[in-house]
C-alpha positions in Angstrom: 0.0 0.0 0.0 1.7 3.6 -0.8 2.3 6.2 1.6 0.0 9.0 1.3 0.1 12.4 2.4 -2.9 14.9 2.4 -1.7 18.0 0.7 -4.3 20.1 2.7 -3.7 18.7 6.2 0.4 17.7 5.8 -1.3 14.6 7.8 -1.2 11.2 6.4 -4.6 10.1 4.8 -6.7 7.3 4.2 -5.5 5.3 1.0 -7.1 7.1 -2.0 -9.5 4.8 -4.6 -7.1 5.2 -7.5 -4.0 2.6 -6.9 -0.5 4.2 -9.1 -1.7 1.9 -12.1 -5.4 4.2 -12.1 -3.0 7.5 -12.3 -2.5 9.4 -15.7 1.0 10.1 -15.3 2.8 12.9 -17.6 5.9 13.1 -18.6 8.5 13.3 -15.7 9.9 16.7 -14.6 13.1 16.8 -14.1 16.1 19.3 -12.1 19.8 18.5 -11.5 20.5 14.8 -12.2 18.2 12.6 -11.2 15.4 14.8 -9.3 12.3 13.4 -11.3 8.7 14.6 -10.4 5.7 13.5 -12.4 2.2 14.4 -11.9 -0.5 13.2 -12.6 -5.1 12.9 -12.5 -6.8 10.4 -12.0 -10.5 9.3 -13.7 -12.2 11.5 -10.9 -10.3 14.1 -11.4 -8.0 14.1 -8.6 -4.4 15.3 -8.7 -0.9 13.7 -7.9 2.3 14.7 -7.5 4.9 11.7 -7.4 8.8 11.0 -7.9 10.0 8.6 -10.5 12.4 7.2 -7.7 9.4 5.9 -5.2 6.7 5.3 -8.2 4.1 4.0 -5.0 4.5 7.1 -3.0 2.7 9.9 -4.0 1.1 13.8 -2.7 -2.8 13.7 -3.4 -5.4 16.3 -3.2 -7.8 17.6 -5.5 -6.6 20.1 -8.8 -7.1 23.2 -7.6 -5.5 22.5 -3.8 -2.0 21.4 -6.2 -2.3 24.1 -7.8 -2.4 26.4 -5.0 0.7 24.4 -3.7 2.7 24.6 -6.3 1.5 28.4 -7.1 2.9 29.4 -3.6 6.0 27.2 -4.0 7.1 29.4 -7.0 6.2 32.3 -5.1 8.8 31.6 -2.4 7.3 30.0 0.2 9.2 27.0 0.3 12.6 28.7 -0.5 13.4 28.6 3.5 14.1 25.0 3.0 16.4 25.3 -0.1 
């Protein structure tokens, strides 16, 4: 069973219905060697944001929560932990 982690709460969360084979994964992302991020939607519409290095460990929350993630991650409000 992957480890999931509930973008909303940072707490883990029950097992979502879509297992990694139900996932519509994109092309991987990929920084400095071998730092691979892939995301990816499910048939109801929910969105994940994996690692090519641990395929059955994924983020999952709906679209627009991701995109409010990764919106305030460019923004600089992560950059404390670079």
């Amino acid at each position: 069973m992957p480890h999931i982690l509930d973008a909303a709460t940072a707490s883990p969360a029950a097992p979502a219905a879509a297992t990694s084979a139900d996932i519509a994964w994109g092309e991987a992302f990929c920084s400095e060697g071998a730092n691979c991020f892939r995301f990816g939607l499910d048939d109801s519409g929910r969105a994940y944001i994996g690692s090519t290095l641990a395929p059955g460990e994924y983020v999952s929350d709906s679209v627009e929560a991701l995109r409010a993630l990764i919106s305030a991650v460019k923004s600089g409000a992560a950059d404390h932990l670079l």
